[in-house]
C-alpha positions in Angstrom: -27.6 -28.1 -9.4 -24.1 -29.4 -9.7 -21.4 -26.8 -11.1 -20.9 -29.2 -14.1 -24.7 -29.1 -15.0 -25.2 -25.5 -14.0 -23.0 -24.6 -17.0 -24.4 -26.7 -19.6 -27.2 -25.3 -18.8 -25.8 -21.6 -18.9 -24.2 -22.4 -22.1 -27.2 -24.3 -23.6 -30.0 -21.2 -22.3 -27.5 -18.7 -23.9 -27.3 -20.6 -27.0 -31.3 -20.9 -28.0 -31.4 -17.2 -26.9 -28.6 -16.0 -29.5 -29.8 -18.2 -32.4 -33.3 -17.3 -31.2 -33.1 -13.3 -31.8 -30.3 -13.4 -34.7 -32.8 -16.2 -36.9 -35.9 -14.3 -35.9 -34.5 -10.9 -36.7 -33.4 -12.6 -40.3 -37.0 -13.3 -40.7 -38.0 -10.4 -39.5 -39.6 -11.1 -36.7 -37.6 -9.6 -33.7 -39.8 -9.4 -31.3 -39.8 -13.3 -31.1 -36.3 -13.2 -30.5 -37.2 -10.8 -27.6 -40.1 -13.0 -26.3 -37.2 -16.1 -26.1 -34.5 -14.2 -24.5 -36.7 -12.7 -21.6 -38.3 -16.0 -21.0 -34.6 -17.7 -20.5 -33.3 -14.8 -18.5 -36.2 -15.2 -16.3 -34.9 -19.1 -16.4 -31.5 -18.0 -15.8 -32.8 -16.0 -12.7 -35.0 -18.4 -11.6 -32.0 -20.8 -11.1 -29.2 -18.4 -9.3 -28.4 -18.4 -6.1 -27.8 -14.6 -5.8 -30.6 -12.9 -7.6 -29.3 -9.5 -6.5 -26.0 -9.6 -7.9 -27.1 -11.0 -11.0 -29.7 -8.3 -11.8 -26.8 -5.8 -11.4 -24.8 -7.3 -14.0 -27.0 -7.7 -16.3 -27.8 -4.5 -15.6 -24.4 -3.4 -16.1 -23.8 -5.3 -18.9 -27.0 -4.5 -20.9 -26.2 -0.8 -20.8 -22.5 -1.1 -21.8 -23.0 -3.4 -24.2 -26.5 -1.7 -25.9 -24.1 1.8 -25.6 -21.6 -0.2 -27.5 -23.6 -1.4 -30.1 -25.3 2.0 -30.6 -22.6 3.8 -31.2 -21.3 0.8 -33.8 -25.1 1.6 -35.3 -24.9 5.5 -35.3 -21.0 5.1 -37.2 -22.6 3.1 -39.9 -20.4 0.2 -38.6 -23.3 -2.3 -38.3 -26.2 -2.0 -40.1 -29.5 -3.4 -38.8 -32.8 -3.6 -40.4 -34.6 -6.0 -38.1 -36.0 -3.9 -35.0 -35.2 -0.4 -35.3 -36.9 1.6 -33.2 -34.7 4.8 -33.3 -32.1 4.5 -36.4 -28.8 5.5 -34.0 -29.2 3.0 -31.6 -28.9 -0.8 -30.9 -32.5 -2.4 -32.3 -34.4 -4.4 -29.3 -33.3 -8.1 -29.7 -29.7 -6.7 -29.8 -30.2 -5.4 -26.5 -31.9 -8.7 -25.6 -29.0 -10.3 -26.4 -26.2 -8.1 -24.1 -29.2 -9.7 -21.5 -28.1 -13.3 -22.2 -24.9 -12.8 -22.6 -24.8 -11.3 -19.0 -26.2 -14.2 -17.7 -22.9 -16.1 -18.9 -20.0 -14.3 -17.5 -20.8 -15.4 -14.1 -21.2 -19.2 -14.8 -19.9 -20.5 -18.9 -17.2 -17.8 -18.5 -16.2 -18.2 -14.6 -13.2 -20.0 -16.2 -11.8 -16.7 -17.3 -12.0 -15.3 -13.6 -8.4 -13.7 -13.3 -7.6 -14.2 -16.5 -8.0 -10.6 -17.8 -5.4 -11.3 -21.1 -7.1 -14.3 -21.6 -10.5 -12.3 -21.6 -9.1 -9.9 -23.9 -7.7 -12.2 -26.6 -11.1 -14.1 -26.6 -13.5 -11.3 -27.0 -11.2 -10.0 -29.8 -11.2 -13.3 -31.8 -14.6 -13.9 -30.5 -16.5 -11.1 -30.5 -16.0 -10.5 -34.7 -16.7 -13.7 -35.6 -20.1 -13.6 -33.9 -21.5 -10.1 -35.7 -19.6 -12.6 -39.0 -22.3 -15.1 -37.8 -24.7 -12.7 -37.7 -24.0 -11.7 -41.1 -23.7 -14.4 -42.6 -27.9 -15.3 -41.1 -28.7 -12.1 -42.5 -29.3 -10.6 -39.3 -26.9 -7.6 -39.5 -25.2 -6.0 -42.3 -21.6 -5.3 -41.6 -20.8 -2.6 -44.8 -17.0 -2.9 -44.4 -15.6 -6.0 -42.8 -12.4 -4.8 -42.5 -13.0 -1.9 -40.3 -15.9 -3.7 -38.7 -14.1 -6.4 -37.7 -10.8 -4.1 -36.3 -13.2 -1.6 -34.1 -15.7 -5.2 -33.0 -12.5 -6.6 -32.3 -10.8 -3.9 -29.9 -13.8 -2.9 -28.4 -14.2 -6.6 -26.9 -10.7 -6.8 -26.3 -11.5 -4.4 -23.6 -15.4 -5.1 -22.7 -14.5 -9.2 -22.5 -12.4 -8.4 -19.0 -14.2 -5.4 -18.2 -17.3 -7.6 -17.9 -15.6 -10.5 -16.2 -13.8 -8.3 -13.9 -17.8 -7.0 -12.6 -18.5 -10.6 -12.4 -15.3 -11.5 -10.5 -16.3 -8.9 -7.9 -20.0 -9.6 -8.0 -19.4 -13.3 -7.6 -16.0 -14.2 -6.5 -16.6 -15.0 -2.2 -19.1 -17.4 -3.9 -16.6 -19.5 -6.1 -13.8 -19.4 -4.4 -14.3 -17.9 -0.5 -12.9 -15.1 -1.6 -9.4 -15.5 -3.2 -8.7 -16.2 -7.0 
């Protein structure tokens, strides 16, 4: 698959997985969410060309990101009712989602490769507005947006080119031979 193609499809595979568990978990239903997300990581790993280095960032990246989360859960600073196994940490189809979004940074978000301020700046505008969205589906409650949004915001300010600097060095002799 063509790089073009490879990251429509990244994007598009990320997409159904993110509406997928946020709807599902609005209705309830989490564990769908779950079901979706595994099935298109499986996609996702079906169609790289280095299975290894990909399972260790989304390894990576699932634990950060669920630790994240969790401690946003155990503060009070997100609220989710949807999948709670144990009430201080991240419910299931949240840490189904860190999953995905692993499977982007190598591909949708090899753009930012280098591009560590850029990385910072989006996951601080970014990253709020997607818990918003979440919101907003009735998927999370987010008690106090103000604070919300300030600690969402700096903690993907520095997650956003933490994870793309793991990718970068998981994945960078394959894009570029090497040199950024």
């Amino acid at each position: 698959m063509n790089s073009q193609k490879q990251i429509i499809v990244n994007f598009i595979l990320f997409q159904l997985g993110w509406f997928s568990c946020v709807l599902m978990a609005a209705q309830g239903l989490p564990e769908t969410g779950i079901v979706m997300v595994l099935l298109l990581v499986c996609i996702q790993f079906f169609l790289a060309t280095n299975r290894k280095n990909l399972l260790i960032l989304i390894t990576i990246v699932t634990v950060i990101g669920s630790a994240w989360d969790s401690v946003m859960t155990s503060l009070g600073v997100l609220v989710f009712e949807a999948g709670m196994i144990v009430s201080f940490l991240a419910p299931g189809w949240i840490i189904a989602m860190w999953l995905m979004f692993a499977t982007t940074l190598n591909i949708s978000f090899r753009w930012l490769f280098g591009r560590y301020w850029l990385a910072m700046l989006l996951g601080a505008i970014c990253g709020p507005l997607t818990y918003q969205a979440g919101a907003a589906m009735s998927a999370v409650v987010i008690p106090d947006n103000l604070l919300a949004n300030s600690v969402i915001a700096a903690g993907w300010a520095f997650l956003m080119p933490l994870y793309i600097k793991l990718a970068e060095r998981l994945y960078v002799d394959e894009v570029t031979g090497g040199k950024l």
